[in-house]
N, C-alpha and C positions, 0 to 999 in steps of 0.2 A: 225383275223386268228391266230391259235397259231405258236409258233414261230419254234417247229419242221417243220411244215409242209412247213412255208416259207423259213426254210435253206435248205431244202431237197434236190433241185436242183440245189443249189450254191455247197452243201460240194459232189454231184455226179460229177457235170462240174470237183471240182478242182481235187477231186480224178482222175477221167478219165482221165485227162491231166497231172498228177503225175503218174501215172500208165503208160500211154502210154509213157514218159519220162522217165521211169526209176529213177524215183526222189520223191520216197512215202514217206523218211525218209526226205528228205530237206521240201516237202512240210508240212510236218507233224509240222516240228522244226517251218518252218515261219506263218503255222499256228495258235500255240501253245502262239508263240512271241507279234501277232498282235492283239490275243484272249485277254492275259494279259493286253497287253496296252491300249485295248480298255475298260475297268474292272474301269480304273484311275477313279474317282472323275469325274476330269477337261475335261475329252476326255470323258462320260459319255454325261457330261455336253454339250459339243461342241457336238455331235452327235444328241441331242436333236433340237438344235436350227436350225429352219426351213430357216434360214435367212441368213446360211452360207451355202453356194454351198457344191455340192457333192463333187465336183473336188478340192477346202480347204479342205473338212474334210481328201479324201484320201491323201492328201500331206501332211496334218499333221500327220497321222499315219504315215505314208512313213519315214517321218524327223525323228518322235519316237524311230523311228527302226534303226536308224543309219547306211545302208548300210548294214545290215544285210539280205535285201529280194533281190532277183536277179528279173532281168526286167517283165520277166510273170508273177509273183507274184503281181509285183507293178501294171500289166495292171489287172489282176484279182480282183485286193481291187477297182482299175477306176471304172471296170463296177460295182462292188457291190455299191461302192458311188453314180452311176449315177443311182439306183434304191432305192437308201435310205436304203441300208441293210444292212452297215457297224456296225450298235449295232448287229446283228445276228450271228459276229464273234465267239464268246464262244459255241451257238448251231451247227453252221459252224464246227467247231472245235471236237464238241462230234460226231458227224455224221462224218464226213468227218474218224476221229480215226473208227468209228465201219466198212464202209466199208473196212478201209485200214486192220482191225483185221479181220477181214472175206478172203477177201483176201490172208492174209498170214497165215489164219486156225493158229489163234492164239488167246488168248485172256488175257486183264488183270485183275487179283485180286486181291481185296483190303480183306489184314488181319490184322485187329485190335486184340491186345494182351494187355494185363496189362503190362506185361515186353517184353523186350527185346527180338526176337527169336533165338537161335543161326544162324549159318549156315548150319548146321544139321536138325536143326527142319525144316526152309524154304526147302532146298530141296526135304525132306521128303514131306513135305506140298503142295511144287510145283506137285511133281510126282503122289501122290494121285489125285489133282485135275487135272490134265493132263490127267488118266486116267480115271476120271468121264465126264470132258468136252470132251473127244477123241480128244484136239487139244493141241499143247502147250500154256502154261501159264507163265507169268510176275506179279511175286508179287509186288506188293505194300503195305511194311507194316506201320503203327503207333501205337502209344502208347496210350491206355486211361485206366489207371487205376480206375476208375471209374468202370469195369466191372470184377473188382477182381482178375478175376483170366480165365482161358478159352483163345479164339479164335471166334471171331465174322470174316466169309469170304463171300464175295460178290462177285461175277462174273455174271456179266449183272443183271436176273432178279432173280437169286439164289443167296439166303440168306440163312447160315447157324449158328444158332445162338449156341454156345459152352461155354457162359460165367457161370461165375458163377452165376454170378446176373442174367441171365437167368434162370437156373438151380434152384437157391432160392425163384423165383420170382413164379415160377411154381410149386414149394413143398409148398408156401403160398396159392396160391390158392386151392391145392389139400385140405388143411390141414380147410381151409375155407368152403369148400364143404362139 
C-alpha cells in the first residue's frame, strides 16, 4: 500500500485534534521534531525490527525528544506504535502540513536562486504569487548556483522554471531543431 494513503488518516486524526485544540502550530512543531528523529540511521533501524514492541519503539522516540512533546502527542505516537506506523512519520508530517496550509488558506514556496534574494525581491516575489495562488504565501528560499542565474518557484504542484540554465537549455534545443 503506498505510504500516502496509509498516513492519510493518521495526519487527518492529528490535525482534527490540533485544530479542535487550538494547537496547529505546536502540533505542527512536534510533528516536524518526531519526523526528523525518526529520519536517524539508528531509529530507522529500530523501527524496522519486528522484535521490538510498539510500545519500545514509541518510548524511544518519546526519550529523543526530550520533553519536548506534551501528553496527547505522546498518547498519539502509542497509538501509531501499536499499528506499526511510526516510520510514516515524515508522510504524517507532509499531509498533516497540507491540511493545516489549507486550513489557514495559505501556502508554502520554495524559490531557488543562484544568489542571494534581497528582502525587496522576496516580498515582491511573495506578493506576485499571493496573488496568482489567491492565498497567502511563505517563502522558502536556497541557493543553487548551478542554474546561473533566474529563479526556479514551486508551490504544491506549480513549477515555474525562470533559470537561466532553463532559458539556455531551451535556445539549445530550438537551435537543434
Amino acid at each position: 500500500m503506498e505510504l500516502t494513503t496509509c498516513a492519510r488518516p493518521y495526519a487527518k486524526a492529528a490535525f482534527e485534534y490540533a485544530r479542535d485544540a487550538s494547537q496547529l502550530s505546536q502540533w505542527s512543531d512536534m510533528l516536524s521534531l518526531c519526523a526528523s528523529v525518526s529520519a536517524y540511521r539508528k531509529v530507522v533501524e529500530m523501527l524496522g525490527n519486528p522484535r521490538l514492541s510498539g510500545a519500545r519503539q514509541a518510548d524511544t522516540i518519546i526519550g529523543l525528544c526530550q520533553g519536548d512533546l506534551d501528553r496527547p502527542f505522546e498518547n498519539y505516537l502509542r497509538v501509531l506504535s501499536e499499528h506499526r506506523r511510526l516510520q510514516l512519520l515524515p508522510e504524517i508530517t507532509a499531509l498533516y502540513s497540507q491540511l493545516r496550509a489549507e486550513e489557514e488558506r495559505s501556502q508554502q514556496v520554495q524559490v531557488t536562486s543562484a544568489y542571494p534574494l534581497s528582502q525587496e525581491q522576496q516580498d515582491k516575489l511573495a506578493e506576485k504569487m499571493a496573488a496568482r495562488l489567491g492565498r497567502s504565501v511563505h517563502l522558502v528560499t536556497a541557493i543553487d548556483n548551478s542554474i546561473l542565474g533566474g529563479v526556479i518557484v514551486k508551490a504544491g504542484d506549480l513549477v515555474i522554471d525562470g533559470s537561466l540554465r532553463a532559458r539556455l537549455s531551451k535556445l539549445a534545443d530550438a537551435m537543434i531543431s
